[in-house]
C-alpha positions as CSV (number, residue, x, y, z in Angstrom):
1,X,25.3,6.1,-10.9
2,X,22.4,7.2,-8.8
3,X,21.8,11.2,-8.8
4,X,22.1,13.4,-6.1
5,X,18.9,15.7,-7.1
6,X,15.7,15.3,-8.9
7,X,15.6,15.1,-12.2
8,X,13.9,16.8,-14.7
9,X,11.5,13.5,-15.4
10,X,11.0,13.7,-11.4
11,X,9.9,16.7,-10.2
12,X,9.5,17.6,-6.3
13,X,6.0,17.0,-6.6
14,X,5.8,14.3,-8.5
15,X,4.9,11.7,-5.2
16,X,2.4,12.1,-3.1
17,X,4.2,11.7,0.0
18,X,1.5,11.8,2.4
19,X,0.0,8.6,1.4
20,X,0.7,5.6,3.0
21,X,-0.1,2.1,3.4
22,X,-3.1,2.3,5.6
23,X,-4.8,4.0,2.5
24,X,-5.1,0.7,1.5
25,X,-7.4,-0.9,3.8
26,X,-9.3,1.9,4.7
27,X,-13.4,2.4,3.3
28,X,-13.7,-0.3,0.4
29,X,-10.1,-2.0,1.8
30,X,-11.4,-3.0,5.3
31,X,-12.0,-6.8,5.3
32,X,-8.7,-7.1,2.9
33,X,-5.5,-9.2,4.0
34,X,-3.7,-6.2,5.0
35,X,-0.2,-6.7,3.4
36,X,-0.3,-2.9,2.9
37,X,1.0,-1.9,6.5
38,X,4.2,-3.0,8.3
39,X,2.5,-3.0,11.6
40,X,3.3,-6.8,12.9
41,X,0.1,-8.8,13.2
42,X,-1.6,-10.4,16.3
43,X,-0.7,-7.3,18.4
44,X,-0.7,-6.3,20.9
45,X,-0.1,-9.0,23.3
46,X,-2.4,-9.6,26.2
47,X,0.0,-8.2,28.8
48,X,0.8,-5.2,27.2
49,X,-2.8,-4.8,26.3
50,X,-3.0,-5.2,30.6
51,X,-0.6,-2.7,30.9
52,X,-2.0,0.1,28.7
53,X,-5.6,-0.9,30.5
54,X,-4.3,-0.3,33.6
55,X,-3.3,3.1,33.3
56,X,-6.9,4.1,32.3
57,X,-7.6,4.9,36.2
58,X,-4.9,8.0,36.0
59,X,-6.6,9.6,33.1
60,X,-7.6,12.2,35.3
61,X,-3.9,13.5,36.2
62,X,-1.8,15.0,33.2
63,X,0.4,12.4,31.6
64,X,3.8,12.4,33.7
65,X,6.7,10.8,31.3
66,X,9.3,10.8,33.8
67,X,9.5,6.6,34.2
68,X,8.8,6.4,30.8
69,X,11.9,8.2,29.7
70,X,13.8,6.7,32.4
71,X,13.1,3.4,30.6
72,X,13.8,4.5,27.6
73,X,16.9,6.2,28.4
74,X,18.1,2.7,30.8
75,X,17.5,0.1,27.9
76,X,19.9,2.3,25.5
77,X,22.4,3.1,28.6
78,X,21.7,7.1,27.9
79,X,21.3,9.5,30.5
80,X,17.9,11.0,30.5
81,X,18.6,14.1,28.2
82,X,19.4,12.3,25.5
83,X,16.0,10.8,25.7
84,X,12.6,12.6,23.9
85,X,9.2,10.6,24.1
86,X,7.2,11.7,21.0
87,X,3.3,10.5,19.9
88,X,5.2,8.0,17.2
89,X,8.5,8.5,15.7
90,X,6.1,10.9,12.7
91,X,6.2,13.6,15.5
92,X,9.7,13.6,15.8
93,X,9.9,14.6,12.3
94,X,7.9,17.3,12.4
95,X,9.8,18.7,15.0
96,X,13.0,18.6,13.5
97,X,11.7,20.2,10.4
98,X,10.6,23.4,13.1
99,X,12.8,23.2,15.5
100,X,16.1,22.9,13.5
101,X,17.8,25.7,11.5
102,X,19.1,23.9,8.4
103,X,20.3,25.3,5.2
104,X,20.3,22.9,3.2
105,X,18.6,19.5,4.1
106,X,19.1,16.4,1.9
107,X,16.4,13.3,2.4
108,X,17.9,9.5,1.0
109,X,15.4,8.3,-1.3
110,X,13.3,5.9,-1.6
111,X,12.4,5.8,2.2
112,X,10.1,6.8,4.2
113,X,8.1,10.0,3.3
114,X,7.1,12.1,6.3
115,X,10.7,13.3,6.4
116,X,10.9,15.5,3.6
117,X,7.2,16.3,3.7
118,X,7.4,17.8,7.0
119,X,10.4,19.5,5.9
120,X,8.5,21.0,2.8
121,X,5.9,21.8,5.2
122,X,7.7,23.7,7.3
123,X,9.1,26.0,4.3
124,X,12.8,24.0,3.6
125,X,13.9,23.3,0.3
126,X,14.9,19.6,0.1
127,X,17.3,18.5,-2.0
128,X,17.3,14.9,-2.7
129,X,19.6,11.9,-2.9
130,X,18.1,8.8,-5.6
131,X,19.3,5.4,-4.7
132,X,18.4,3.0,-7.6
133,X,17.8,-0.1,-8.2
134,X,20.9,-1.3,-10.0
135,X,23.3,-0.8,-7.0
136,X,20.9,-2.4,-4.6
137,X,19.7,0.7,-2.9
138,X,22.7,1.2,-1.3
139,X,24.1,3.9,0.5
140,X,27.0,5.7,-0.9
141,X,27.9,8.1,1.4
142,X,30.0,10.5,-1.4
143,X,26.3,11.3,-3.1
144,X,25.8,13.1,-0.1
145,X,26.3,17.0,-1.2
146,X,29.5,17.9,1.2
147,X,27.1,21.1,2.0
148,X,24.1,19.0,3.5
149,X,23.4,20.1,7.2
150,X,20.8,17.6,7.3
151,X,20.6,14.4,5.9
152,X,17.7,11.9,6.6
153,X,18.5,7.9,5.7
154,X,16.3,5.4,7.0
155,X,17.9,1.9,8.5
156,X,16.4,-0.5,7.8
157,X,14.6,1.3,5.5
158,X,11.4,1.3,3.9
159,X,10.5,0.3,1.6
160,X,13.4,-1.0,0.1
161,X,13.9,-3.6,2.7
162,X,17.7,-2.3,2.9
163,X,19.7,-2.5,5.8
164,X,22.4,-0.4,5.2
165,X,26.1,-1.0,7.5
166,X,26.2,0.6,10.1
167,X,29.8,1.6,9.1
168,X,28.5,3.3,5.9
169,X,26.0,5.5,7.9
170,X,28.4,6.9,10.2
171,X,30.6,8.5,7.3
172,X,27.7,10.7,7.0
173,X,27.8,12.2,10.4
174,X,29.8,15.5,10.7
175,X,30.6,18.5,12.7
176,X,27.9,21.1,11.5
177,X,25.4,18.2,10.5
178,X,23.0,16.8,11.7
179,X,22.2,13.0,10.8
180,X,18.5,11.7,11.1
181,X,18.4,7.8,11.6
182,X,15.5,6.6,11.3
183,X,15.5,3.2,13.1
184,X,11.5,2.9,13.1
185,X,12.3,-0.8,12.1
186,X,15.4,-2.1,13.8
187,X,13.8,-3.8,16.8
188,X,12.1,-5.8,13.7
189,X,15.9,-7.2,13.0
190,X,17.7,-10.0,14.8
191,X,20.3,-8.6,17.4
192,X,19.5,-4.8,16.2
193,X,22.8,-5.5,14.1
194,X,23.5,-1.8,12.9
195,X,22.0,0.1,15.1
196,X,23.5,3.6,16.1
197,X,20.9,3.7,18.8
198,X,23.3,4.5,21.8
199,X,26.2,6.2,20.1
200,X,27.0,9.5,22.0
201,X,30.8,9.6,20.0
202,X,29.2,10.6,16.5
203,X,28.6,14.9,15.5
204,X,24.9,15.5,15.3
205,X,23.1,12.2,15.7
206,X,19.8,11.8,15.7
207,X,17.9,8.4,16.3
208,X,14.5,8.0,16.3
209,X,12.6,4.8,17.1
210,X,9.1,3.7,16.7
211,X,7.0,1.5,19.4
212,X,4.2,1.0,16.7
213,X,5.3,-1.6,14.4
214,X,6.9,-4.1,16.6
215,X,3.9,-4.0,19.4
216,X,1.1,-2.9,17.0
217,X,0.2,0.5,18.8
218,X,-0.5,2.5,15.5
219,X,-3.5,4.1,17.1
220,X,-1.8,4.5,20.7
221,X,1.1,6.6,18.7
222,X,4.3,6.5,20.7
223,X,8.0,6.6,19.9
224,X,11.0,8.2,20.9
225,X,14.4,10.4,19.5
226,X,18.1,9.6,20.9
227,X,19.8,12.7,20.5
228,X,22.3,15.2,22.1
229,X,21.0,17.0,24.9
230,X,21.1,20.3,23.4
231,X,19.1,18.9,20.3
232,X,16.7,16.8,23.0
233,X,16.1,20.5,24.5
234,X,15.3,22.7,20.8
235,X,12.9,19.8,20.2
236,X,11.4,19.4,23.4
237,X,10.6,23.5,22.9
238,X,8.5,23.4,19.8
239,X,6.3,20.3,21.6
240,X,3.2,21.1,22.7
241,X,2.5,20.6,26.2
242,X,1.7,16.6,27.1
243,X,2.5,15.7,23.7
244,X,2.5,11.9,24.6
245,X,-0.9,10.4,27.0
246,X,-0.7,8.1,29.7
247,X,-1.5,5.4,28.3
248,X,1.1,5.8,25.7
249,X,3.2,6.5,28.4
250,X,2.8,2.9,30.0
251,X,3.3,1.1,26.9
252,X,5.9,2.4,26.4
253,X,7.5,1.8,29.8
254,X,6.4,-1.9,30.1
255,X,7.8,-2.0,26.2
256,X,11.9,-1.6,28.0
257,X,11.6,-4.5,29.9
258,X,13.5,-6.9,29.7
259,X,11.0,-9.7,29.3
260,X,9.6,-7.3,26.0
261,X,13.3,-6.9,24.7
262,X,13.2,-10.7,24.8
263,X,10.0,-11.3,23.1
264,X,10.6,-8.7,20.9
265,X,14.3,-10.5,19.6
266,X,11.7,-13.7,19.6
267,X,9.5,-11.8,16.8
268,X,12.6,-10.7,14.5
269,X,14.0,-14.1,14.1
270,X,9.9,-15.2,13.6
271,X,9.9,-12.5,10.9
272,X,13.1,-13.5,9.2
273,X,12.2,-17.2,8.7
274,X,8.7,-15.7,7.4
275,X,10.3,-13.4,5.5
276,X,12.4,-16.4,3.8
277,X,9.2,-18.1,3.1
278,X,7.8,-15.1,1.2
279,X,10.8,-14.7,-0.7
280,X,11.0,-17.8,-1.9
281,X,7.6,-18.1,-3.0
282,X,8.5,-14.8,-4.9
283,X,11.5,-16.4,-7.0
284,X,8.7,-18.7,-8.3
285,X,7.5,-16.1,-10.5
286,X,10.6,-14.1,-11.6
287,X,9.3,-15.7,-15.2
288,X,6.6,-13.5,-14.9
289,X,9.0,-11.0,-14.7
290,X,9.2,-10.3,-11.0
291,X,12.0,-8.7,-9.4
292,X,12.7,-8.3,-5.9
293,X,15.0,-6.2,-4.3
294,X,17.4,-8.1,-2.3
295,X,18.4,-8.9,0.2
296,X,15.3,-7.9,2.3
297,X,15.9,-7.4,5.9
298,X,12.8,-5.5,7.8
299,X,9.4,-7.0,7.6
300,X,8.3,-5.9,4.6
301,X,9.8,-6.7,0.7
302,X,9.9,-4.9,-2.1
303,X,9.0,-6.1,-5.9
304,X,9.1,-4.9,-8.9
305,X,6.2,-6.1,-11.5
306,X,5.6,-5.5,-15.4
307,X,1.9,-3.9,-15.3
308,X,1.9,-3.9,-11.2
309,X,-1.0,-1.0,-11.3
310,X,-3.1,-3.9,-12.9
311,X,-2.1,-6.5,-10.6
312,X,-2.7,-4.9,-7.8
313,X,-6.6,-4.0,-8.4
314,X,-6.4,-7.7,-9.6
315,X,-4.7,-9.0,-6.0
316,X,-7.4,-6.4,-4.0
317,X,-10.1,-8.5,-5.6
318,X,-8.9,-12.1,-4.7
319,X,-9.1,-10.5,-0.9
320,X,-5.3,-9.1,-0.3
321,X,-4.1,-5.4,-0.6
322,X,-0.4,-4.5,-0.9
323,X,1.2,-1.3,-0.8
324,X,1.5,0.8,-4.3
325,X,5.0,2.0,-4.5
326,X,4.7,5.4,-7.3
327,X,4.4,7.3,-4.0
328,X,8.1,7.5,-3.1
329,X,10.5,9.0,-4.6
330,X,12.9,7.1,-6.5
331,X,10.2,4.4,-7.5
332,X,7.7,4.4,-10.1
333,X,4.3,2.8,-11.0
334,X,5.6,-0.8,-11.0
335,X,6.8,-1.5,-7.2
336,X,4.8,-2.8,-4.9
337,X,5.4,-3.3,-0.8
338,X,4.7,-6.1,1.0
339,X,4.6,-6.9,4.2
340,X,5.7,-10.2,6.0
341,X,3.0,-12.2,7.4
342,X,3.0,-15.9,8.5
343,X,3.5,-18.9,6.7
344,X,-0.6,-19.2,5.8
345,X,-1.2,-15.8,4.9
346,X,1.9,-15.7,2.6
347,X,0.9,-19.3,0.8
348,X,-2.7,-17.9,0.3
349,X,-1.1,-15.0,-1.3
350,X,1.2,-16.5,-3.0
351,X,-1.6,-18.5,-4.7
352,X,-3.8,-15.1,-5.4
353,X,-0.9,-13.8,-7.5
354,X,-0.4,-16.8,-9.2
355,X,-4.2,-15.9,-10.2
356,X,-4.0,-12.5,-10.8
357,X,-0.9,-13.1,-12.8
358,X,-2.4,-15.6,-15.0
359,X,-5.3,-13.4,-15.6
360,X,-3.2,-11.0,-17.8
């Protein structure tokens, strides 16, 4: 069964949770095939690129996030103060960890790391729930401790590729509680099946959402938290002033329209049928030992390699990088991330691990 806390052989500092994917491309990683980050290529389009041009002529005023939120707030069907523009769904994180007084807050693992590090930053002890491999990274909710009054779960999450039920995520939300979604990736499914983006009926919700991965605005940094309006107002306190600019601002404005929503729905069934097409390249090697953790449903899959370490230096010099997975909790030295690319990319890495397979 998985565990509820770290174990002995895993202590709290055994990750390096600040590291991330675009680690892997920087310095010496810069004219790589990036399948390191999860940001979706080709972006952003041409008439959002417009868009955040045009708002260069206001620079002069302070950023206003008025509209902005309004957007935000109309394409969930919230009122306004349950809406918080942030600069990237990261922020929000770090102002949960200050703004919130927790006890005792629990972070689902392996997922995204920010979570707990900004916790740890700001002076929490985190206790931690292990989701393993044999039970499909699951959720179950009963690992939970019945004391958490903070639990963090990622949907879908990453790396794991796992979208969990939306049905099994609500049994975590409780009076006294406060349950962190974090959707940074659902707009990256068809239909958003499983979303809780919207709910007002459920104690101590939390929602946040990311505008950098589906549009590629990693440097623009813009996302947003659905909350209560009482939680909307303790984290809107420990912002600095103008946390998001102007240009952020219009992106992510022209980002709730509906013409974006559509093209948006476009790219998740694009990614899917990509996603099918790296997967089944994948099976091809399971002789090789391979294992992949199934069924993948974000833009990004999960493997699990004999010697992976080795095959990824290998992989970096045939001309691709993928994301080392030791650095979250839960994994260990022989995962590796990938992100979903198109059909081309994948068959030209496909081929490089055929290479650096063979070479051991």
């Amino acid at each position: 069964m998985p565990t509820r806390t770290p174990t002995p052989t895993e202590p709290m500092d055994a990750h390096d949770l600040r590291h991330h994917g675009d680690a892997e491309v920087r310095d010496d990683g810069a004219a790589l095939t990036d399948l390191a980050v999860n940001v979706r290529a080709d972006t952003p389009p041409d008439w959002l690129r417009d868009r955040i041009a045009a708002s260069l002529s206001g620079l002069a005023a302070y950023p206003d996030g008025r509209a902005a939120r309004a957007a935000v707030a109309a394409r969930h069907g919230l009122p306004t103060d349950r809406v918080l523009l942030t600069a990237g769904a990261a922020e929000a994180f770090v102002l949960l960890a200050r703004a919130l007084k927790v006890r005792r807050p629990v972070v689902v693992h392996p997922q995204f790391t920010e979570p707990e590090a900004a916790l740890r930053d700001a002076g929490h002890s985190v206790n931690r729930v292990l989701l393993r491999e044999p039970d499909g990274f699951r959720l179950d909710p009963a690992l939970v401790p019945d004391d958490a009054d903070l639990v963090v779960i990622g949907n879908p999450t990453n790396p794991t590729s796992v979208l969990h039920p939306a049905s099994t995520v609500v049994q975590l939300a409780r009076p006294g509680r406060t349950l962190v979604v974090d959707e940074a990736f659902m707009d990256a499914v068809p239909g958003e099946r499983e979303s809780l983006a919207g709910r007002t009926d459920l104690p101590g919700l939390v929602v946040l959402r990311s505008l950098t991965k589906t549009w590629g605005l990693a440097g623009l940094r813009i996302g947003y938290v659905l909350a209560s309006p009482d939680t909307i107002a303790d984290l809107e306190r420990a912002q600095p002033l103008w946390p998001v600019s102007t240009p952020a601002l219009a992106a992510a404005e022209a980002c709730m329209e509906p013409r974006a929503l559509a093209e948006a729905d476009r790219a998740a069934h694009r990614i899917a049928a990509d996603r099918a097409h790296l997967v089944a390249g994948l099976r091809r090697f399971t002789p090789h030992g391979l294992r992949l953790a199934e069924p993948p449903e974000a833009p990004f899959v999960l493997i699990r390699l004999p010697h992976a370490p080795q095959i990824r230096t290998r992989l970096r010099t045939l001309g691709y990088a993928a994301r080392r997975g030791d650095t979250f909790p839960g994994l260990d030295t022989n995962w590796l991330r990938l992100a979903v690319r198109d059909r081309a990319t994948t068959d030209g890495f496909l081929n490089a691990l055929d290479k650096a397979l063979s070479a051991g």
